[in-house]
N, C-alpha and C positions, 0 to 999 in steps of 0.2 A: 230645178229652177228655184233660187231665191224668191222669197215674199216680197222683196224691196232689191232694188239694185241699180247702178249708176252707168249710163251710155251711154253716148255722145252728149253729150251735157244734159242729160234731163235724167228727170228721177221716175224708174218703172216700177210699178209694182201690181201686183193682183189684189186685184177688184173681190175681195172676201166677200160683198152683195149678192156675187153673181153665183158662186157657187152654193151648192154643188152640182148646179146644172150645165154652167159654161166657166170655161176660166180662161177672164180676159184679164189682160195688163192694159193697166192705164198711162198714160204717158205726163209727166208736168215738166213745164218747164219756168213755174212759175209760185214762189214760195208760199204764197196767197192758196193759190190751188193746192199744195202740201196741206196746210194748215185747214184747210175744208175737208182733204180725204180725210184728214185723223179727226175731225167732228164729227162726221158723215159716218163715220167705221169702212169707210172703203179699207181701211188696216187699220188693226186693233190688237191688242196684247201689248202689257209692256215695253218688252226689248223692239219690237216693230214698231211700235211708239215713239222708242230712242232716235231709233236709227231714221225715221221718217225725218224727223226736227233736225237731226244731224245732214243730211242729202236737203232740206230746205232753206239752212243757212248756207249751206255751197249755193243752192239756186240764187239764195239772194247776196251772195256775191258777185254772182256773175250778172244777177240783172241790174246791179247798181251802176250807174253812169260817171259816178266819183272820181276826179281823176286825183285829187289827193287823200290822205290815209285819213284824215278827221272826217271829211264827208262820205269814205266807205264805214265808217263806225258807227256816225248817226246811222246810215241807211241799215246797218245791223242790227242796231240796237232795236228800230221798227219791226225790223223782219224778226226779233227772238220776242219783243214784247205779243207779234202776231199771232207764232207760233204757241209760247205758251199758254195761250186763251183757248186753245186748241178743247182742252179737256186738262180739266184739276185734278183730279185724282194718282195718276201712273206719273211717279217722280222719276223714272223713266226719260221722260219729256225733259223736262228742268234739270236734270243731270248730264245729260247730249248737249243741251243750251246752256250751260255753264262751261263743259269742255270745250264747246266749238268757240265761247267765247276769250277762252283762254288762249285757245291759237288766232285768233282775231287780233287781240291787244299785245301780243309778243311781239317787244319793240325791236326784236332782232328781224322783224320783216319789214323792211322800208318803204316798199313801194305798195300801192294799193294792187299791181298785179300776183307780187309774193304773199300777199296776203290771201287774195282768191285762189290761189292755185295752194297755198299751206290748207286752206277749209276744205277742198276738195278730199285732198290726200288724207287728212283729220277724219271726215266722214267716211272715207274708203276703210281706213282700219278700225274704224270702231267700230262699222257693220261686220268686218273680217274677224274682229276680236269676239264680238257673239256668238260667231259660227264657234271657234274656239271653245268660248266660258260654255254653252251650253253642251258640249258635247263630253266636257271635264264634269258639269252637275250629273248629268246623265251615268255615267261611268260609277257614280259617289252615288246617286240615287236609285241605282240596279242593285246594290246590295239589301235595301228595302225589301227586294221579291222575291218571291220564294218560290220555285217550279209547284207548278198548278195554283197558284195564288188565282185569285177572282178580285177585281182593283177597280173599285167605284173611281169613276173621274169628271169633273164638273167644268162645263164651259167649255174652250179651246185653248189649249197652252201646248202647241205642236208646233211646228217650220212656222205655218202659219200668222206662228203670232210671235214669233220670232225673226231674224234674220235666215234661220235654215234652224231645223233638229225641233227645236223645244224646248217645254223647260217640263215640267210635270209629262208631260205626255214623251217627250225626248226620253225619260228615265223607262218609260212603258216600250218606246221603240228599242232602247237599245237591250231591255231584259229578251226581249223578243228576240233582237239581232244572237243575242249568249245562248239562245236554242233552251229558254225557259219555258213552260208550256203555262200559257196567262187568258187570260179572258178576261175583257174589259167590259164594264158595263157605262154607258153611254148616257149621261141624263139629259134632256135635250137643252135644257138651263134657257127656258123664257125669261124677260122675253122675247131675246131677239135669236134665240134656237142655233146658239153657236153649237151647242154638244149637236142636235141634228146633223145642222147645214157643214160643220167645217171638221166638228173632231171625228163622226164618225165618216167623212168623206177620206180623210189623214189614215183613219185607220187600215178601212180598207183598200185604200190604194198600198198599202205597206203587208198587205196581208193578215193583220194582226185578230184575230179570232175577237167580235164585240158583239152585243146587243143591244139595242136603243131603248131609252125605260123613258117614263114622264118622268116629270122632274118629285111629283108628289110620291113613284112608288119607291124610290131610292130607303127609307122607312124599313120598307116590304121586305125589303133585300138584305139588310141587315141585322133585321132583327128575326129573320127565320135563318140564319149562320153562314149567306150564301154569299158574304162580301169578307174577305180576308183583311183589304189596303185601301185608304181611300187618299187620292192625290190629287191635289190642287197646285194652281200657279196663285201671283198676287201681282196687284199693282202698288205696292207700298208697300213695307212694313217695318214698323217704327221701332227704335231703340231698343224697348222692352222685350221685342219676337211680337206683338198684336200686327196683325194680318189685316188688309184692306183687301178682298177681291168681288170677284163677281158676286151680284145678288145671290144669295141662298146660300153663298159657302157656312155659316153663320152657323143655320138651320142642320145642313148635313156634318158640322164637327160636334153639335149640341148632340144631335142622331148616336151618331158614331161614338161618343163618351158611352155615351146609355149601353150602348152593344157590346162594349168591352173592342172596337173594333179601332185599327189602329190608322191614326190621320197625320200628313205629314204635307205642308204646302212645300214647294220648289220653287228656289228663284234663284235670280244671279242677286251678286251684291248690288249690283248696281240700283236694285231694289231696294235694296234699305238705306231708311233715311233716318240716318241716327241724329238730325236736327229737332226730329219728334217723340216727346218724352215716352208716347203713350199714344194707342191706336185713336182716343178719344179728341188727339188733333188734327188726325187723318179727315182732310175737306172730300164731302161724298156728292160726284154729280147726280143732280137730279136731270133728268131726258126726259124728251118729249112725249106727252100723254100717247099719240098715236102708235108706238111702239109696244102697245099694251092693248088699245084699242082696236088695233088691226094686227092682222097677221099676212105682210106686204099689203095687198092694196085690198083686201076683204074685210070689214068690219064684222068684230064677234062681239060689241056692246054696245050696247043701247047709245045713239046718237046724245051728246053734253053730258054726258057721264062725269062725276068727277073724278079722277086718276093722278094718284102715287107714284114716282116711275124710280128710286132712285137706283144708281146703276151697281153701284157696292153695299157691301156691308163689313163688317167688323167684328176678327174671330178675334175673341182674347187668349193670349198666349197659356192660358191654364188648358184650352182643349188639345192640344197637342205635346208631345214628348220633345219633338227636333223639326227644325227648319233645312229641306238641302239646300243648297249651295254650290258652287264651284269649287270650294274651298272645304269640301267635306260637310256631315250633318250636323248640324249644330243644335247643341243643346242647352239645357237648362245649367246655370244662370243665363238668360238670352242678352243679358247685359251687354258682360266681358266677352261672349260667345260671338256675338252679330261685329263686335267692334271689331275685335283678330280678324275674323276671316275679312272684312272689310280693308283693314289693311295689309293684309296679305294678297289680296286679289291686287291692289295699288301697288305692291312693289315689284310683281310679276313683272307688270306692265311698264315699268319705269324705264 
């Protein structure tokens, strides 16, 4: 089953809250409702991010009442200004919302119905193209690992947080698939315990041999010689290779220098945003105190505590060697490197 996917006009997807103890899909038929699951994290991860905003501008073509092409574009325009409020961080979002709007104003669609039915079709293949790009990073990111490798991994970057496969964690499944012998170590990445709840749920339903650590012993682990690889996804990353992802990736590449231990984030292009010079313009959401305060509906701090929550942080492109990709590992100068593969993924697709 897809994380995300489109049937009879409304947009389905699994409720990532719920697991790993039920997995339910939730039903929208209403763009509004999109734009609150990707607040809320009912789905989370970049490329799921994409593709959510992408399936929201089809909903909000079809719930527009327009019957000429000027008044289906205002009501777009609402529905992308909606969506990207969603959450700043994953250019994910604003890149699905630039695409969809490109098939929007393509004046070769006349009527306001060739236009809903072009967004539809628009968001059907960009979610199909994921399953694609990630299974191409995956293939590029398996050479990373080495039979018996041990592979720190932080947060969830699997199907999950993708259309299908993954991105960092996809490279983990498919060394698994090549009959690699790997052992993952799992940090449960507070605070909202996506490594717990979701990658190691991903794991092992796939069979893939893991261990659950806090997120503080991951340290432990590397510096007593017992982590060979350590692999992260991102929601961003800017021009130069600086990385925006989950909180603490920051903390375990700083680690990992120290160890001689080698770190490599995973993404598709459509992740990097070569409009930002430097990770230092990458905008970082701060979330809501409760997400730290509680652990679901159980308070573990002292009642008006004051709380920090932000939800990223920012690796400088000095802690890592190479960025993967779709389009092969990319390395230092991250400059010319992020550019190519960026337009090499664009002319694939053309």
């Amino acid at each position: 089953m897809r994380t995300i996917f489109w049937e009879d006009n409304q947009v389905k997807m699994i409720d990532q809250r719920r697991l790993p103890h039920e997995l339910v899909v939730n039903l929208y038929d209403d763009y509004r409702e999109v734009a609150g699951a990707i607040k809320s994290m009912v789905i989370r991860g970049a490329p799921a991010i994409g593709a959510a905003a992408a399936y929201g501008m089809a909903l909000a073509g079809l719930q527009s009442r327009a019957q000429g092409r000027g008044d289906l574009l205002a009501d777009l325009d609402q529905a992308s200004k909606t969506l990207a409020a969603a959450r700043p961080t994953a250019v994910n979002l604003f890149w699905a919302l630039e695409r969809m709007w490109r098939v929007a104003t393509d004046e070769d669609l006349a009527s306001p119905d060739q236009v809903r039915a072009a967004l539809i079709d628009e968001a059907q293949r960009l979610a199909d193209e994921d399953v694609d790009i990630n299974r191409r990073m995956a293939k590029h990111g398996a050479a990373l690992v080495n039979d018996g490798d041990t592979i720190l991994h932080h947060c969830n970057t699997g199907a999950l947080a993708a259309v299908d496969w993954g991105t960092a964690l996809g490279v983990i499944f498919m060394a698994h698939e090549q009959g690699k012998h790997i052992h993952v170590l799992v940090d449960e990445t507070r605070p909202r315990l996506q490594g717990a709840a979701l990658t190691a749920w991903e794991l092992m339903q796939r069979g893939v041999d893991m261990t659950l650590i806090a997120d503080n012993a991951a340290g432990y682990f590397m510096q007593s010689g017992q982590v060979n690889l350590v692999l992260v996804g991102a929601d961003r990353v800017a021009a130069n290779g600086d990385v925006a992802n989950k909180i603490g990736t920051y903390k375990l590449a700083v680690v990992a220098k120290e160890n001689n231990v080698a770190f490599y984030p995973v993404v598709p292009t459509s992740t990097i945003d070569l409009n930002l010079k430097s990770g230092q313009d990458i905008p970082i959401e701060m979330r809501d105190p409760r997400e730290v305060t509680h652990i679901g509906e159980h308070a573990i701090a002292p009642t008006g505590v004051k709380v920090a929550n932000p939800a990223f942080d920012v690796t400088p492109n000095r802690y890592f060697p190479g960025i993967g990709t779709e389009e092969g590992i990319g390395r230092q100068p991250f400059e010319s490197g992020l550019r190519d593969a960026v337009e090499r993924a664009r002319a694939r697709f053309k």
